[in-house]
Structure formats: C-alpha cells, structure tokens
C-alpha positions as CSV (number, residue, x, y, z in Angstrom):
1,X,0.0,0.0,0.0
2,X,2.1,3.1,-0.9
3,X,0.6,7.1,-2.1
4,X,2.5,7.1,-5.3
5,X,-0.7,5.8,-7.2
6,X,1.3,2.2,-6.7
7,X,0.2,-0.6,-4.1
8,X,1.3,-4.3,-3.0
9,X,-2.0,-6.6,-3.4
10,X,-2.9,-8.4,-0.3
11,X,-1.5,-11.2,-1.4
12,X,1.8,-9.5,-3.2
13,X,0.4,-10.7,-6.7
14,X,-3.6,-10.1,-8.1
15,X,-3.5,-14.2,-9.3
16,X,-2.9,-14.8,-5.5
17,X,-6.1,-12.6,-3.8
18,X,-8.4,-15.5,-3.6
19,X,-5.7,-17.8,-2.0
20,X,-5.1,-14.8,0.6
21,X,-7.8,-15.5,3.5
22,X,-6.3,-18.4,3.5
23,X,-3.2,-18.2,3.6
24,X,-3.4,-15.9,6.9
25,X,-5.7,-18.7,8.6
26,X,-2.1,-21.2,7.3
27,X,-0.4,-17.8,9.4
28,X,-2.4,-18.0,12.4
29,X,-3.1,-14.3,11.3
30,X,-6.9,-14.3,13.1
31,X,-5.1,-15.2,16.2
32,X,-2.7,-12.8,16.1
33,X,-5.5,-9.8,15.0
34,X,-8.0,-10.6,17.9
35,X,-5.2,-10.1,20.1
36,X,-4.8,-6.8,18.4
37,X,-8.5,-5.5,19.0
38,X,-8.3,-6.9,22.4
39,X,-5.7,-4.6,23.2
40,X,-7.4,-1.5,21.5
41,X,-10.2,-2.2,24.6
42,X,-12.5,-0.3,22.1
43,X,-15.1,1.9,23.8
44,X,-18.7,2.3,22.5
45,X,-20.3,4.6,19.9
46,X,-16.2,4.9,18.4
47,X,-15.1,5.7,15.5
48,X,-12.8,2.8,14.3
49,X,-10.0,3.1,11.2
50,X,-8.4,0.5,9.7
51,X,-5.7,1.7,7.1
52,X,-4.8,-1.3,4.4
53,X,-7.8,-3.5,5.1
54,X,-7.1,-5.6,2.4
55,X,-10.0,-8.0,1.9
56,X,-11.7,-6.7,5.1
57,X,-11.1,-9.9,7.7
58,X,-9.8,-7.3,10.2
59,X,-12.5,-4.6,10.1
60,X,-15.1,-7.6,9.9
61,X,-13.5,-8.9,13.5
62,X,-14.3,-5.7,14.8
63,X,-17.8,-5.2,13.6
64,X,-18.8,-8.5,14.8
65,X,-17.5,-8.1,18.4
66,X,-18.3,-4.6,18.8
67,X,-21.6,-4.4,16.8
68,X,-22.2,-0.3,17.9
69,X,-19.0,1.2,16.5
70,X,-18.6,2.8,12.8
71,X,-16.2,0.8,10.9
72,X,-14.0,2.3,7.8
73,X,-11.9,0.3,5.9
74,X,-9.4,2.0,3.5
75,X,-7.1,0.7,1.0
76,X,-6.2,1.0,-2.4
77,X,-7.1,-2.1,-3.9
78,X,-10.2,-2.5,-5.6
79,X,-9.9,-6.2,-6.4
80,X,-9.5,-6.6,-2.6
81,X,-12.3,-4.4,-2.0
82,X,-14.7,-6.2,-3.9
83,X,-14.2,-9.3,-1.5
84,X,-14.5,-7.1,1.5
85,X,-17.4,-5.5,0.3
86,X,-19.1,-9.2,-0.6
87,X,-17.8,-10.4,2.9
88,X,-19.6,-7.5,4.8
89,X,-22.7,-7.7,3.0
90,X,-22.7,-11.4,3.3
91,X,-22.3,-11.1,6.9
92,X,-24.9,-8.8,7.3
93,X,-23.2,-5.9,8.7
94,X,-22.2,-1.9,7.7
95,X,-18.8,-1.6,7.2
96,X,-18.0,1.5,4.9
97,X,-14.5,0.3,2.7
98,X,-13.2,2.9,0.9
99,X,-10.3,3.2,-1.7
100,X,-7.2,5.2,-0.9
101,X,-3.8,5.6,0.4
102,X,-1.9,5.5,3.6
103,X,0.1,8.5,3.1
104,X,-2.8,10.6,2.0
105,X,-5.8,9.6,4.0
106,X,-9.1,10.7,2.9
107,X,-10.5,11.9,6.3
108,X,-11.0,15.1,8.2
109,X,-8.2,16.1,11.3
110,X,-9.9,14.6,14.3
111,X,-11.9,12.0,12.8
112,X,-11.6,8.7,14.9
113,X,-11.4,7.2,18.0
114,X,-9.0,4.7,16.5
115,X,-6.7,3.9,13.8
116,X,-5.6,0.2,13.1
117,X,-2.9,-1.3,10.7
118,X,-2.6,-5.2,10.6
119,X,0.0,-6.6,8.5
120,X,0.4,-3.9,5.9
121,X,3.3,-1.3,7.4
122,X,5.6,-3.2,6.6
123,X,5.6,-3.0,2.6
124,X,5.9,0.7,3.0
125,X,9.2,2.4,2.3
126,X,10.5,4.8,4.6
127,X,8.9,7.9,3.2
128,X,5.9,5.9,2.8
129,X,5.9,5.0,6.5
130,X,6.5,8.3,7.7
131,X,3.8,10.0,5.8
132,X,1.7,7.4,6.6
133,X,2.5,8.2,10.5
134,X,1.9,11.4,10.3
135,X,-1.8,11.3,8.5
136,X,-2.8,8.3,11.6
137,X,-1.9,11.2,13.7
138,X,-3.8,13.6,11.8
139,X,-6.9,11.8,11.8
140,X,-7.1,10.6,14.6
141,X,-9.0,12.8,17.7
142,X,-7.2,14.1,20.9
143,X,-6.7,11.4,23.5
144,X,-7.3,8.9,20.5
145,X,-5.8,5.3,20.0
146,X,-3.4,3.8,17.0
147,X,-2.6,0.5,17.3
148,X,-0.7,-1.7,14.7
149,X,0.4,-5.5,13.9
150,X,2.9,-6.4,11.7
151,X,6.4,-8.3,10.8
152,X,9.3,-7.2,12.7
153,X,13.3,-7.4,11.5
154,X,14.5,-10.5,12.5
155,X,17.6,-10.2,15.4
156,X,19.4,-13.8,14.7
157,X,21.0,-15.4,11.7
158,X,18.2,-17.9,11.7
159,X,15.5,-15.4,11.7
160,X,17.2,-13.7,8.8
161,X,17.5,-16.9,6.7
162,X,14.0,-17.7,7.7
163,X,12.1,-14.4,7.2
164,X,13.5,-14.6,3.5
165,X,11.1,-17.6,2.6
166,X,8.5,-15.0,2.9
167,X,9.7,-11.3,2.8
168,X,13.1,-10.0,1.9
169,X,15.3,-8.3,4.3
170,X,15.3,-5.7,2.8
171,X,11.5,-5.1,2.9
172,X,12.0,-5.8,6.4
173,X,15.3,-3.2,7.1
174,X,13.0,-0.7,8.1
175,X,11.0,-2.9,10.5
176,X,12.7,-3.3,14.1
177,X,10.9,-2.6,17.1
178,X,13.0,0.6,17.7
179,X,12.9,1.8,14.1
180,X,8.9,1.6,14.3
181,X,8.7,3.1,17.7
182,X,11.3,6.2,16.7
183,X,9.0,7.0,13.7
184,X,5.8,6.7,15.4
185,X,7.3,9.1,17.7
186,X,8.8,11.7,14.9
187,X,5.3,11.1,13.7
188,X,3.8,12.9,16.3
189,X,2.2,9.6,18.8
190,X,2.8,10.3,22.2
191,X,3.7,7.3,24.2
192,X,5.0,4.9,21.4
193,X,5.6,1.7,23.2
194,X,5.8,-2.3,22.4
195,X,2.9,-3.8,23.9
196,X,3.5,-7.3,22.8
197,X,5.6,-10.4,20.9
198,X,4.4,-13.2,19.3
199,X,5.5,-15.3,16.6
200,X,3.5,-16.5,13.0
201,X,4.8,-19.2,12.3
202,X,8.8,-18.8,12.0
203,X,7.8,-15.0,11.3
204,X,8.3,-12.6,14.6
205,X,5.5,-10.0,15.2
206,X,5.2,-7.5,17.5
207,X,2.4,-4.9,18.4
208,X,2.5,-1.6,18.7
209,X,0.5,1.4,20.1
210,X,0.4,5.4,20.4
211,X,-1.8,8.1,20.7
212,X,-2.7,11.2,19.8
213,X,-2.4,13.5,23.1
214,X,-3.6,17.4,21.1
C-alpha cells in the first residue's frame, strides 16, 4: 500500500487474492489480530479506522464483536475491495471500505477514536511509512488510539534466513521494534511503546500502540 498511485495486493500478486484469507488462517493471522483488537479495549459509539484492510477480515472482526462502533476500511485495492465489500454484506453488517492511500488519508483532522494497521506497514518504504505516521496522527482525535500489527526485523541469523522464505530483508530493514517506535514518535504519537511479541509461524510479530495526546 504506498501514495504514489502504486500498491502491494494483499497477497503480493492479483492471481494470488483468492488464496489470501487463506493463507493468513495457514499464518495463524486471526489469532494474532484478535489479540490486536483486544488490546485497543475499544469503547462504545467509536469511530474505528483500519488503514490497508485488504479483503476486510480485520475490520469484519471488529464489527462483529463490537456491533455499535462505525467501521472504515481504507485501501487501495479495488480487487480486494470487492471481497471485503461481498464479505460484509454477506455477513450482514455496515462496514463502509473505501479506496485510498496510507500516506494521504481521505479523512478530516480529528476523525476517529481509533486507527488500526494489521500486516500492511511493513511494505511501506521509509517515506511511505512516515507519511503514513503522520496522517494516523492527523486523523485521529485528541486522546485517540493507534494501534498496529505487523512483521518485525529478524535479530538472529536464523530469523534472517527464515524471514527470506517470505519477505526479503530488505523489505523488512525498516521494521525493528525501535525503528517503528522512533517513527511513530517523529510522527507525532505520544507514548509509542511495544505492547506485545508473538511469533506466526517462523515470522516474529510484535504490536504496537500510540496516541494522539492534542
């Protein structure tokens, strides 16, 4: 997902979308992204963000448990947003999907309660990352809540050699715990912190939260 008019599918190929829900079941991703809202402890009535929903598992999760909240899902695929669209209305709830960017998010300054990104921040390049940063911030109200999932650089040889069956090091460079937490704090997120460590697999994940404090 990047704001150059260019974007990573869901599944890093279109011929791959249907095999991507999936895939992240294989991943142990639906585990990994109830622990995510779990964290959030969303409150009632919010106003809930996610930024790269891809085919809309994630923002489904949260309309389902938390049945009163408004639900946006924004990303830039509209292959992906077909399914999520499909998904939503076959589950019979409102979940408004939109198509747009990260770094140039389509909202008004102050407009949620909370901003989530699951899996996605880690395609971003640096400038990518930090714009994208910056408009969470933006969007979000005072007091407000950002919390993320994703892929973190891998510390040991092993973890190196490993993470490459699925994402480059490269992709990953920008990805460490204290690289994420350093931009979210340049960003503008008060607070910036680790809040948890799993693992996917052989893939290390860690989650991540900050907040808007003015």
């Amino acid at each position: 997902m990047q704001s150059n008019n260019t974007y990573i599918p869901a599944a890093g190929s279109d011929w791959l979308l249907p095999l991507y829900d999936p895939m992240t079941k294989l991943l142990g991703l639906e585990k990994a992204r109830r622990v995510l809202l779990d964290q959030a402890a969303l409150r009632p009535l919010s106003r809930v963000l996610e930024i790269g929903s891809g085919t809309g598992s994630f923002s489904l999760l949260i309309k389902r448990r938390h049945p009163d909240v408004e639900v946006v899902g924004l990303d830039p695929d509209p292959k992906a947003l077909v399914r999520a669209r499909r998904k939503a209305e076959r589950a019979g709830v409102s979940i408004q999907f939109d198509q747009g960017y990260s770094g140039s998010l389509p909202y008004a300054e102050g407009t949620f309660d909370y901003v989530f990104s699951s899996m996605m921040f880690h395609h971003l390049k640096l400038e990518e990352k930090e714009k994208t940063l910056r408009e969470v911030r933006r969007v979000l109200k005072p007091g407000a809540l950002f919390a993320m999932l994703d892929f973190k650089k891998p510390e040991s040889t092993v973890g190196r050699l490993l993470g490459g069956l699925f994402h480059s090091n490269h992709v990953l460079k920008d990805n460490s715990e204290n690289r994420i937490l350093m931009l979210m704090t340049e960003a503008g997120l008060a607070n910036a912190r680790t809040v948890g460590r799993d693992t996917l697999l052989v893939w290390s994940i860690a989650y991540y939260q900050g907040t808007r404090n003015s």
